[in-house]
C-alpha positions as a printed NumPy array, in Angstrom:
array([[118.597, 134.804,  11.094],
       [119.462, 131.675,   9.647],
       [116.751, 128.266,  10.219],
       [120.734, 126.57 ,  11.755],
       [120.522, 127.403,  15.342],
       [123.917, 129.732,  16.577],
       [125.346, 127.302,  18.429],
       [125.115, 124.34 ,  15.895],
       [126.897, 127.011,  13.369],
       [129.879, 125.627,  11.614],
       [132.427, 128.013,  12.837],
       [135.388, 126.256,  10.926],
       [132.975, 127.402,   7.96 ],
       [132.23 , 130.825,   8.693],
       [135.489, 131.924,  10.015],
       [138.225, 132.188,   7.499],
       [141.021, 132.725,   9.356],
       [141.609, 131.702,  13.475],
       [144.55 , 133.51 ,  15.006],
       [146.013, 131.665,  18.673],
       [146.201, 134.401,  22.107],
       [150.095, 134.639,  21.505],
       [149.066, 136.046,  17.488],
       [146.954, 138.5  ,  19.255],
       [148.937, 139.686,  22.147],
       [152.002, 140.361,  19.247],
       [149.16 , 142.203,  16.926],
       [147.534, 144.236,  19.495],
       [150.682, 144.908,  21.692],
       [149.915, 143.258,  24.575],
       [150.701, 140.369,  26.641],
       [148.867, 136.94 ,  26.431],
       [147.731, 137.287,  30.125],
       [146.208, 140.637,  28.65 ],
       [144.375, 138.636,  25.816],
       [143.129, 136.192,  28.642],
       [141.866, 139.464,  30.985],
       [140.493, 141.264,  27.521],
       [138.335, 137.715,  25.997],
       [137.237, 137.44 ,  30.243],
       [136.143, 140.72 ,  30.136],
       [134.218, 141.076,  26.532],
       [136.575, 143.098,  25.155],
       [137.39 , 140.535,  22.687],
       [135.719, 136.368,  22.019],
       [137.204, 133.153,  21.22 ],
       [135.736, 130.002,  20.347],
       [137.638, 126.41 ,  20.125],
       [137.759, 125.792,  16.059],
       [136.706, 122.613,  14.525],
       [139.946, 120.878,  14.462],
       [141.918, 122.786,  16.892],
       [143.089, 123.103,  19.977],
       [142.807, 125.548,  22.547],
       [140.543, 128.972,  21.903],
       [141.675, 130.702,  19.032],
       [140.268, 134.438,  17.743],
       [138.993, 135.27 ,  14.774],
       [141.301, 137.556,  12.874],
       [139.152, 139.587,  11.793],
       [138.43 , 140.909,  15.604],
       [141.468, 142.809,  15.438],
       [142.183, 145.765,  13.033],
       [144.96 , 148.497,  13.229],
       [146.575, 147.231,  16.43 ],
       [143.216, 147.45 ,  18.171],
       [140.022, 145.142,  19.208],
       [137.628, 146.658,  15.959],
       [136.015, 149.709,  16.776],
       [132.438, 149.006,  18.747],
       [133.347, 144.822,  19.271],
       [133.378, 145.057,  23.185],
       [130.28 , 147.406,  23.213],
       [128.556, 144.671,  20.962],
       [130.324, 141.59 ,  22.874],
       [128.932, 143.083,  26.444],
       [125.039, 143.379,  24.375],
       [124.88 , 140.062,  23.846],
       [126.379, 138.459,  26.519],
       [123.921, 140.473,  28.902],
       [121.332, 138.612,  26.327],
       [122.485, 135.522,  27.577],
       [124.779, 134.643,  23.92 ],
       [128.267, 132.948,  24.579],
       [131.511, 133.309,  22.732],
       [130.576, 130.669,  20.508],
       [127.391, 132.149,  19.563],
       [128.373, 135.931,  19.139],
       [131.51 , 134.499,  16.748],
       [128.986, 132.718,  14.273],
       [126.439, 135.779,  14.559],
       [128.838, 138.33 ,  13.73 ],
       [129.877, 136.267,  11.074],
       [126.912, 135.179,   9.149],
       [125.537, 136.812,   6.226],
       [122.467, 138.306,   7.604],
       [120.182, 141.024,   5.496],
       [122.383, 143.652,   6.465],
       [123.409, 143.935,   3.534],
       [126.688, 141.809,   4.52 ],
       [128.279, 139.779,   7.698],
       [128.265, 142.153,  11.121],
       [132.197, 141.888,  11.437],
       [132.491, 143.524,   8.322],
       [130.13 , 146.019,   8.948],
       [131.949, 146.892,  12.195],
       [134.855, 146.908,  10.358],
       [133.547, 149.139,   8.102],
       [132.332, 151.747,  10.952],
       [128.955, 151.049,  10.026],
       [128.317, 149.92 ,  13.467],
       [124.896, 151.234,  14.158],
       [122.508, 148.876,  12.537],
       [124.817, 146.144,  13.936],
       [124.24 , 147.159,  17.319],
       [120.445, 148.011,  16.909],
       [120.268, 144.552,  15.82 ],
       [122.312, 142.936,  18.621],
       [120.243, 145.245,  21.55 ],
       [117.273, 143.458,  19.812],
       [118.564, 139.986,  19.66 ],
       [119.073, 140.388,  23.701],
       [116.053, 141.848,  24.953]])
């Protein structure tokens, strides 16, 4: 893990591209009171951006027309560890030892070490 705490992350740095609730309702095929009910329920996580407004989601949450395969499973982990949004966003997208960033080993389908990792981070 990085010597940068999660929370003092620069998420405006890690994140290359933000996409608003209305982007993601239209990509996934849902409403935006849907987005709202899937980011309250861990299905998805948004963060406020450095120098924007409102909660936006990271683009790369969504692949195919669907929240990436294992994202809530891995969202609910560390929430029950105690991690917000915030947190979760910059973990999943920092370059760990992996080898590579969790998102893009979830996007990927190499999903297991990312969750062993995540069900240790929360114990």
């Amino acid at each position: 893990m990085s010597d940068v705490r999660l929370a003092e992350q620069d998420l405006g740095v890690l994140v290359e591209e933000w996409i608003d609730w209305a982007t993601a309702a239209s990509l996934l095929g849902v409403t935006v009171g849907k987005v709202r009910t899937m980011i309250r329920e861990h299905e998805l996580a948004a963060a406020v951006p450095p120098g924007m407004k409102g909660q936006h989601i990271p683009a790369l949450f969504i692949q195919d027309g669907l929240p990436v395969k294992g994202l809530s499973g891995l969202l609910h982990v560390l929430h029950d560890g105690r991690y917000d949004d915030r947190e979760i966003i910059a973990w999943l997208f920092l370059d760990d030892d992996l080898p590579g960033r969790p998102i893009d080993a979830l996007r990927e389908n190499r999903g297991s070490e990312v969750k062993r990792r995540a069900q240790a981070m929360a114990l």
